[in-house]
Phi, psi and omega in degrees: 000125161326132169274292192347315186289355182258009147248121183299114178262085215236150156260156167212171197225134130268194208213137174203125173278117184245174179230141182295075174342328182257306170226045134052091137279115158231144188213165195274129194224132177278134173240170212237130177212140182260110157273154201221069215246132179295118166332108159357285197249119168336086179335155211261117172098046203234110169265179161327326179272319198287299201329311196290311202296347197261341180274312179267019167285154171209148168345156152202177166194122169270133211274156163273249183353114183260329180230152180220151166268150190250156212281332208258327191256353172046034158256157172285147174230192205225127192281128152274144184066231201298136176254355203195125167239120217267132185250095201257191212279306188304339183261173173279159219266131188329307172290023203256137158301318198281009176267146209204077162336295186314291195275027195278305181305330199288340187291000000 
């Protein structure tokens, strides 16, 4: 069975305030995210090796957007750090107003 089938798959944008390596400007930029939230229940036609990957499956969000243009100087720079965020029980759920994508690690 595809690991694909053990997750529900959305884009979603957040807004992340970045500062411009070049004429350190900072400003607020939509970035692009694949959430990946696990499915409830085992897709139907699931053997023993899917029970375990599915049992050790967890939430994420992958960032899409690798580069941004900056509003004031139009050179591009390159997003640094997490490209993919691993999601736990305990937080708020990647499509929440209250996720915060920047600060997600930081808690």
């Amino acid at each position: 069975m595809d690991e694909r089938q053990f997750y529900i798959e959305k884009q979603d944008t957040k807004s992340l305030q970045l500062v411009c390596p070049s004429c350190h400007k900072e400003d607020a930029y939509p970035i692009r995210w694949i959430v990946r939230t696990k499915k409830n229940e085992l897709p139907r036609g699931a053997g023993e090796e899917d029970k375990k990957r599915f049992a050790a499956a967890r939430s994420y969000m992958v960032r899409v957007d690798e580069m941004v243009a900056c509003r004031k100087c139009r050179k591009r720079f390159e997003l640094t750090g997490q490209s993919v965020v691993l999601v736990s029980a305990g937080m708020p759920a990647p499509g929440s107003p209250d996720f915060d994508p920047e600060t997600f690690g930081n808690r």
